[in-house]
N, C-alpha and C positions, 0 to 999 in steps of 0.2 A: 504494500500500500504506500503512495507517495503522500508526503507535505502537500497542503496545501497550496491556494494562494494565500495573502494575506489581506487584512482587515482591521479598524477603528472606529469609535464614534467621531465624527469630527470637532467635537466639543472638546474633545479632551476626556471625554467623561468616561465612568465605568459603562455606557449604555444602558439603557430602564432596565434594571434584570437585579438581581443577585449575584453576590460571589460568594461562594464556598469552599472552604481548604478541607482537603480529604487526604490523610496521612499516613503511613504505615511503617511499623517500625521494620527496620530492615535485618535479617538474620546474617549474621556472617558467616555461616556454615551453606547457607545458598548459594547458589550460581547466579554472576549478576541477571543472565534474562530470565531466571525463573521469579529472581527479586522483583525487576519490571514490571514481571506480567502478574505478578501478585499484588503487587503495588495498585496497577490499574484494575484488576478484579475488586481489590476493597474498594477501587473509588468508586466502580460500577455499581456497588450495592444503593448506594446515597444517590445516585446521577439521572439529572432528570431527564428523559424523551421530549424535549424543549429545544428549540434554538441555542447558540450559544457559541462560546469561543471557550477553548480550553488550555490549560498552561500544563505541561512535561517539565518538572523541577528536578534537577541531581541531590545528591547529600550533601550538596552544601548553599541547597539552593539557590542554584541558577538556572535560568528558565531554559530549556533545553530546546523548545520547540511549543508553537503558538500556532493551533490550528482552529478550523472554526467549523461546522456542521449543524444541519438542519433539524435532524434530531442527534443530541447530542449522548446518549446510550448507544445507538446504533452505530454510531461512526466509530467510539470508542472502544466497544468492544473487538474489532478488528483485529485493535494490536496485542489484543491477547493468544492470538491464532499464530506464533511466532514463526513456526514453519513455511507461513506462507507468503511471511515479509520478506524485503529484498535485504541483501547483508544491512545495508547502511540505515535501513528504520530497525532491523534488529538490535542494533547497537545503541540507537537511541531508547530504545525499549528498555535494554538490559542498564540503563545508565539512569534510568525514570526509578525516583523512591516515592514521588509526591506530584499528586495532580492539583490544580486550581480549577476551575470553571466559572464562569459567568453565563447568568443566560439573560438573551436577550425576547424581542419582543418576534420577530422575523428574522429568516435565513439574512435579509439585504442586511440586517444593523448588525450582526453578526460578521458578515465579510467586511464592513467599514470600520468593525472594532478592530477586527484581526487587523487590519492594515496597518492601522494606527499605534496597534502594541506591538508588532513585527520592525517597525521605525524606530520605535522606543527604546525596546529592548533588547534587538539585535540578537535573536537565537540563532545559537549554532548551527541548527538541521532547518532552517529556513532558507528559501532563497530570498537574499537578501541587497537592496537597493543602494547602490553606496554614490550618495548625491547629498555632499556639503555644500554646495552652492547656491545661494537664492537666484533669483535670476531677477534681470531688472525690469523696471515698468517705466511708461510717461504719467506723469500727475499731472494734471492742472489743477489745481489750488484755489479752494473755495474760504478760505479765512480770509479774505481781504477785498476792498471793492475793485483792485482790479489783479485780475489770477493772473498767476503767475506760471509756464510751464518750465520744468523739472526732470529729473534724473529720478526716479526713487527704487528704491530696495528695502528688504524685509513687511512689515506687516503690515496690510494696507491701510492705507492712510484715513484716518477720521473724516478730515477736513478736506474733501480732494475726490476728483475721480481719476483711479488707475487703469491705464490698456497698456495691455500685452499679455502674456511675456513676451520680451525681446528673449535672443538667446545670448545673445552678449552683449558687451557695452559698448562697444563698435559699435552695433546695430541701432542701440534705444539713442545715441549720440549723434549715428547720419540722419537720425528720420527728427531727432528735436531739430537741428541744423536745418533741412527745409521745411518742416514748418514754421522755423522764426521768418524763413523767407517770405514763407504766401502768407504769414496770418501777422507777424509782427508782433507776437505775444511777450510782454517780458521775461524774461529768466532770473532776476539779480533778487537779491532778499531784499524783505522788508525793510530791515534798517539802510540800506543803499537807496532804498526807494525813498525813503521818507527824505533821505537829507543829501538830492541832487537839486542841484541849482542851476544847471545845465544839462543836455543831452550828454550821454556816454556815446562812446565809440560804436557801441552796437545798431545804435542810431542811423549815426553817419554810412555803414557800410550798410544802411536798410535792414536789419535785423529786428529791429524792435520799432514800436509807433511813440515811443517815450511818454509814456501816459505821467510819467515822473513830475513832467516840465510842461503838462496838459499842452500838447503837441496834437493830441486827439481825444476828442469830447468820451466820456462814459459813453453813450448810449450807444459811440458806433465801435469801441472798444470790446463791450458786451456782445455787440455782432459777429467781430472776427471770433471768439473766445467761443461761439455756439457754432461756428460754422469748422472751427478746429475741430472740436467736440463733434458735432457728425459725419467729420470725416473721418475722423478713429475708432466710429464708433460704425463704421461699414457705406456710411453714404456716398462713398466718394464719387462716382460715377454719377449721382446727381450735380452734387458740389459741380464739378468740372463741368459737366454739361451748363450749369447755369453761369458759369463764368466764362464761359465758348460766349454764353449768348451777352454775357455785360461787354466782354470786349467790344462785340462785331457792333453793339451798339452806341457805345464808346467813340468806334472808330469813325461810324456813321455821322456823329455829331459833331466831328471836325478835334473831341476831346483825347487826342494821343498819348500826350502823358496818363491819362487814365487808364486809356487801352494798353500802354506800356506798363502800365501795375499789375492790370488782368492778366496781360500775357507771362511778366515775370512769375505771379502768381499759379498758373497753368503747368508751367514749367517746371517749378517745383516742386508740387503736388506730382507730377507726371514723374519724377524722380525716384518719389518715394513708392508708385505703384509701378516703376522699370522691373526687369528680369531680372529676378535674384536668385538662381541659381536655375527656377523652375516655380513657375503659377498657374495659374488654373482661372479662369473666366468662370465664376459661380460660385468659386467657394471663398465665402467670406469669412467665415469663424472654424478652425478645422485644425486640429493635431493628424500627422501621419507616423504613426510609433511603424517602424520594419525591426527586425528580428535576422540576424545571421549571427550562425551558428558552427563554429570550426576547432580543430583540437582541444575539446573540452571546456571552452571557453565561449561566450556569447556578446555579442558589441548588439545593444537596441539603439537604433537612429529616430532621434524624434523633430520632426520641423514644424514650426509655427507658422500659421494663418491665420492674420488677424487683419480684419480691413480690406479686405483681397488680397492682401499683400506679405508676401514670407520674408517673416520675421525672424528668419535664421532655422538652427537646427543645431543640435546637441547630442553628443555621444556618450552612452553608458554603457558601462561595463558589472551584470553585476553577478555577486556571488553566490554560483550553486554548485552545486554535486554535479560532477560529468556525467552521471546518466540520466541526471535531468532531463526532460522534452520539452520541443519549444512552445508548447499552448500551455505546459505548466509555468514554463518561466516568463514567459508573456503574460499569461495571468496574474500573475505575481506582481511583475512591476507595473502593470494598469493598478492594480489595487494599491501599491505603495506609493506610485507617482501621483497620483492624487487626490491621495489621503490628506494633502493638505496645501493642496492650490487650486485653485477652479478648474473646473473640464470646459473645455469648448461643447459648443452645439452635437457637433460632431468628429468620431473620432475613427479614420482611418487605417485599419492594420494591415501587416502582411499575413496572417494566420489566423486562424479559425480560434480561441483561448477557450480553458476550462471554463463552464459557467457561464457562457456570453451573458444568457438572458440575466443571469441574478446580479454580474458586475454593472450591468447597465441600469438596473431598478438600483444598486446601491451608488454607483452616482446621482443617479436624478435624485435620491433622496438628499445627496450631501450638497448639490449644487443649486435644488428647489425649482428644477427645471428638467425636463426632458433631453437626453443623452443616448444619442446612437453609436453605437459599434459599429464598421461596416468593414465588409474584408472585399475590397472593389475587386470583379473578374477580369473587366476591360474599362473601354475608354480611358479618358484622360485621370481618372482618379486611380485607375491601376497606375498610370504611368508616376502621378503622382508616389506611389508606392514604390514602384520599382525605384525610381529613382535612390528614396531612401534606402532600398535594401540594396544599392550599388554603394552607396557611402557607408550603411552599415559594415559592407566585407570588405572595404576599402579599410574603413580604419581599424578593422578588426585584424589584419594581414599587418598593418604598421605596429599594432601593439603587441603580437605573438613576434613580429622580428625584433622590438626592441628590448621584450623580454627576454629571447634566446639571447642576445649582446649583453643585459644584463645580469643574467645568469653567467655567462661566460667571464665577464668580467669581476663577478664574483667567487667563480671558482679558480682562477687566476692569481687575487687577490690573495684566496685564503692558501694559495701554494706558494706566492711571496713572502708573506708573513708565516707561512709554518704553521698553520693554522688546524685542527684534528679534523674541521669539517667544513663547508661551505656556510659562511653565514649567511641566515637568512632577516637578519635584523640589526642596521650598524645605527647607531648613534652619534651623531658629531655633536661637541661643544663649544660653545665660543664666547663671549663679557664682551660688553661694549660700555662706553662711561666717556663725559666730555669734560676731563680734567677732575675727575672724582664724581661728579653729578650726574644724579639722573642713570645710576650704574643698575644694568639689568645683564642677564644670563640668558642665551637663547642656545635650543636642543632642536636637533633635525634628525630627521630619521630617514633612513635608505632600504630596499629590500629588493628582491629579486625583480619588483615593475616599476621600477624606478623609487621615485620621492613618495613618503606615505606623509602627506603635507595635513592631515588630519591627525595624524600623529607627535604637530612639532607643537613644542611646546617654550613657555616663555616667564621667566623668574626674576621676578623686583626683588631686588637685592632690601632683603629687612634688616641684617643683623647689623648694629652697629660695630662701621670695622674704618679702619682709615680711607678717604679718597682714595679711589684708585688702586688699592691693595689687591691686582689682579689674581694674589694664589689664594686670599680670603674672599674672593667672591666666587672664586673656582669649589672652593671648599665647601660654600654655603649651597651653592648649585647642584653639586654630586649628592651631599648628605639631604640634602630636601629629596631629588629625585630617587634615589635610593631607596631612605628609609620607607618613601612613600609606598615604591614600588613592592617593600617585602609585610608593610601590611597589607594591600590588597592586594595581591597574587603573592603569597608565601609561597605556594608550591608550583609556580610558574607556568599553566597552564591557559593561561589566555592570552598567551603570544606578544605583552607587551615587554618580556625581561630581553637585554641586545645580548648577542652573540659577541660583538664585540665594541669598542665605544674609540674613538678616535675625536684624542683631547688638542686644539689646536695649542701649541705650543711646546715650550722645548723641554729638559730634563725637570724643572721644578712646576710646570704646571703638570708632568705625569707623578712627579712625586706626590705632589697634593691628594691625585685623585686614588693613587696608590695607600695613601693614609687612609682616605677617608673608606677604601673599601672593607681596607684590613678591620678598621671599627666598627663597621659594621656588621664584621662575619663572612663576608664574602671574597670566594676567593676562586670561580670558574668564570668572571667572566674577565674578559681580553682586553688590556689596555694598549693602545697604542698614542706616544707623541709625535705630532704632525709639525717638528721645527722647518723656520724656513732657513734655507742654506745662507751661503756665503753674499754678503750685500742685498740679503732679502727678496735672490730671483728667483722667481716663478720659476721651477723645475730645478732648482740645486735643492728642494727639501731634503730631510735628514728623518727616519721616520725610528726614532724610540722604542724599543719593546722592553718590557722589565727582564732583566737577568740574558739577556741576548747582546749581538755586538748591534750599533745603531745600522739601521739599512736605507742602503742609495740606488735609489731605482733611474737607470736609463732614461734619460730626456724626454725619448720619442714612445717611451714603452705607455700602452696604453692605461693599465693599472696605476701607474703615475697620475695621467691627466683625471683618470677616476678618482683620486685621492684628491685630488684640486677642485675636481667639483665638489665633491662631498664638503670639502675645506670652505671654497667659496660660499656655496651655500649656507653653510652654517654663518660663515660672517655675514652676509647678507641679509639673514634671519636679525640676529643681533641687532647691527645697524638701524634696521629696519623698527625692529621694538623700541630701541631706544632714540634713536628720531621721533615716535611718536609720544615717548612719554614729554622731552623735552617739549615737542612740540605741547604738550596738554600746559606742561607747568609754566609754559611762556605766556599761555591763555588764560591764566588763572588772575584774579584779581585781589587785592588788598580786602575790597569789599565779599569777598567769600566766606569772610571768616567772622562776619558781622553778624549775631546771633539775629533773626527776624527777618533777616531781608534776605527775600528772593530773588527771581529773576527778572519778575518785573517791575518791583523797587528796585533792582539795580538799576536798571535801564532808567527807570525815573530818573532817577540820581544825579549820572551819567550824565542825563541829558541836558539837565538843567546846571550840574557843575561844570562841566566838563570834560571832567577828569577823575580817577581816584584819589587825586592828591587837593585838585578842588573839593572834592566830599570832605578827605582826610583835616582840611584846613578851615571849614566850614563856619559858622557861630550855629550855637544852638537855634535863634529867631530862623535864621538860614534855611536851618535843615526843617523846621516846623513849615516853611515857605512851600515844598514841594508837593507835588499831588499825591497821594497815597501814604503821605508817611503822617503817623499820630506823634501829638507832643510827648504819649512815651517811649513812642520809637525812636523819636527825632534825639531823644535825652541817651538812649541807648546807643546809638552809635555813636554820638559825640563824646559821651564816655569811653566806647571803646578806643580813639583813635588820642583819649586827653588822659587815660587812667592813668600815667607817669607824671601829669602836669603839677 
């Protein structure tokens, strides 16, 4: 019997139902799958014939596998039948002490639970969606009387209406760019807006109508900003048709420059509805998810249409068992891909998926709209398909060749260094700090497909230690990650402890980290220093191993240049986190630390002082002067900035 797909409420919620924990103590004189399948007999005595999602827990409670079923006795008893599971639910059986359940109302709220605790929770015997990235949207912005359009990402916006997804930010970036051309909408924030006294440059190059500098009246402002809006919103073939007809009308009147606003107008509407890779005349709101499938490995290609217009496309890769099939793992990530962003209208596949009908009733439920599946035979909506599954095997043939390079250059690596085995988890470290300040620790992680960039991680230096004291900040770096690591995986089974860790710098930053393992207790995993050679040139590095002679690898040898990236990377990480704190603490103000005032008594403030140093120097009457502040707010910060006077 195979996994599921997956499923959640979209709430976040347990789903209208119950949960019940159903337990069983486990015999150590048993076999693990006779323990399993015992385990699930006692849950089956309690277990309702109801809808519902159900949780597989090991002994030590972690969720083994999240499945979901219509009646949820029938499905479950199944895996008591051990003989006629495949090895790998066998194993998951044999490793089951403890079930959960939750039931729901209907099979549909059941497969959108699953989704949603399959994302969550990330079970092992799940196939599983591996997608960190939000993807971006266009806002236009309703907090203000004249909107504003935008860049946005994460949750969508209160105050605003969001189109897309775009699939990158290339994409949501050319399509804002011509619409500042046809519509002239502002971009710049409020506070820009409020305190221009002249047109900006965006102006001058026709980008914006400078509503800043009442350049143009509200009401015809409000026009462009609704003819925006129903062109993102799928009108656009009327839009354009009716601005064919203002031009030719335009022209008629002898008014050219007006006909020449129409036309530049046209043109970049016409831009943004050009050939992007591949479109389709009809479809206006439409996902096409393709599926390729090759050396135990699966790339899904999804492209967006939105507005008639393709909005890019995006490649996943995600994690199942090689003998998975493709209508289960297509199932699967229909249900996980949007568990928690909107489905379009319609949704175009290359293959037939488990469930059709029940995943298409459990979107309309999470979307409150009607949601079609279609797996196109001909016409131009197969071609739309095909396309995608040409890009699917396209980049699915790039990521098995860069994997084979990667493996190869880690098996290479570990025959350099002497290593017992191929590692399949490196850790690089590196500190960054700008003259002591703002000092953080940043960790990168490497493995057989390259960078597992969900895996890096990034450390504000707490301890009080001198400026700059780069082997105390190394110190405090390793002993955090470390100790962390051996309370939650003591016994190193969920693949986050490294094979080996490659510390950048010379014999006293590997001694540091050398200290800090031995205090810990650990002593199998692999240190390496990463010094840089003679006059600090890229490829004279010198590479440390404790108790070995130091080694010098060949200029041109590739496992070199692999240790640079590792190397680079990890500086780049670093840099990168501490640029941002510096950047946060450059932004920060005197008035933060002023007990009652927010953000928008800051601004008050601000606006009416100056400055923080105008606040800072204020008279009490002063500060009693500004909008929002009471005589005993006004006492409270003049105290805080006189409490030495």
């Amino acid at each position: 019997m195979k996994p599921d797909a997956p499923s959640e409420n979209p709430n976040g919620e347990d789903a209208p139902g119950r949960e019940i924990g159903l337990s069983l103590e486990g015999d150590e004189n048993r076999g693990g799958a006779a323990r399993g399948v015992e385990a699930i007999k006692y849950a089956l005595k309690t277990m309702p014939g109801a809808p519902g999602v159900y949780r597989m827990l090991d002994d030590k409670d972690r969720v083994l596998y999240v499945g979901k079923a219509k009646n949820l006795k029938k499905r479950v008893v199944a895996y008591t039948r051990i003989m006629q599971l495949p090895i790998r639910i066998a194993r998951m059986v044999a490793q089951t002490v403890r079930m959960e359940i939750i039931t729901t109302h209907t099979e549909a709220e059941a497969l959108l639970l699953e989704s949603n605790l399959i994302k969550k929770l990330k079970p092992r015997y799940n196939i599983l969606l591996r997608d960190d990235k939000s993807f971006p949207y266009i806002l236009i912005t309703e907090d203000h009387d004249y909107p504003r359009i935008v860049k946005h990402r994460g949750a969508r916006a209160k105050d605003g209406s969001c189109f897309g997804p775009f699939a990158s930010a290339w994409a949501v970036n050319n399509t804002i760019n011509h619409l500042q051309r046809a519509f002239l909408l502002r971009s710049c924030t409020d506070a820009v807006f409020s305190n221009r006294s002249r047109p900006c440059l965006l102006y001058q190059i026709k980008r914006c109508a400078a509503p800043c500098v009442d350049r143009i009246s509200k009401p015809e402002y409000d026009g462009l900003v609704d003819i925006c809006r129903d062109f993102l919103t799928g009108r656009s073939q009327k839009i354009l048709k009716q601005l064919e007809a203002d031009m030719m009308a335009a022209s008629e009147r002898m008014e050219f420059e007006q006909a020449a606003m129409y036309r530049d107008r046209i043109r970049a509407l016409s831009q943004i509805r050009s050939h992007q890779d591949i479109n389709l005349e009809g479809v206006e709101e439409a996902d096409v998810i393709a599926l390729h499938q090759e050396g135990g490995q699966s790339c899904v290609q999804v492209f967006f249409f939105r507005s008639g217009s393709n909005y890019g496309n995006r490649s996943y890769f995600p994690r199942h068992e090689q003998s998975a099939e493709i209508p289960e793992i297509l199932s699967a990530f229909v249900g996980q891909f949007y568990a928690d962003k909107p489905a379009p209208k319609q949704i175009f596949l290359s293959h037939e998926i488990e469930g059709q009908e029940l995943v298409e009733n459990a979107l309309g439920i999470n979307n409150n709209r009607k949601i079609e599946l279609l797996v196109p035979k001909r016409g131009g909506k197969r071609k739309l398909v095909e396309h995608a599954l040409t890009n699917a095997k396209d980049a699915l043939g790039r990521r098995l060749a860069e994997s084979a390079t990667q493996r190869k250059l880690l098996e290479d690596l570990a025959d350099k260094l002497d290593l017992e085995s191929t590692p399949e988890r490196i850790e690089v470290y590196d500190n960054s700090h700008t003259q002591g300040t703002n000092m953080v620790g940043g960790m990168i992680v490497a493995g057989p497909e390259g960078f597992m960039k969900n895996a890096y991680r990034k450390f504000n230096i707490k301890s009080d230690i001198a400026p700059g004291d780069d082997f105390a900040m190394m110190r405090e770096v390793l002993t955090r990650r470390f100790a962390r690591a051996q309370k939650e995986d003591p016994d190193r089974e969920n693949g986050t402890w490294p094979d080996l860790c490659l510390i950048d710098g010379g014999l006293g930053q590997l001694g540091v980290a050398r200290e800090v393992l031995e205090d810990l207790g650990i002593e199998d995993v692999m240190l390496v220093g990463v010094a840089k050679g003679v006059d600090r040139n890229a490829g004279k590095e010198v590479l440390h191993i404790p108790g070995k002679a130091p080694v010098r690898l060949d200029m041109k040898d590739p496992v070199l240049y692999f240790i640079q990236r590792l190397r680079d990377e990890a500086h780049r990480w670093a840099i990168g986190t501490h640029r941002a704190k510096r950047a946060k603490q450059i932004g920060k103000s005197v008035l933060d630390s002023v007990p009652g005032v927010g953000g928008a008594r800051k601004k008050a403030l601000l606006h009416h002082f100056g400055s923080a140093r105008g606040v800072a120097d204020a008279g009490l009457s002063d500060l009693e002067a500004v909008e929002g502040i009471s005589a005993a707010l006004a006492r409270k910060i003049y105290d805080h900035f006189h409490e030495n006077d």
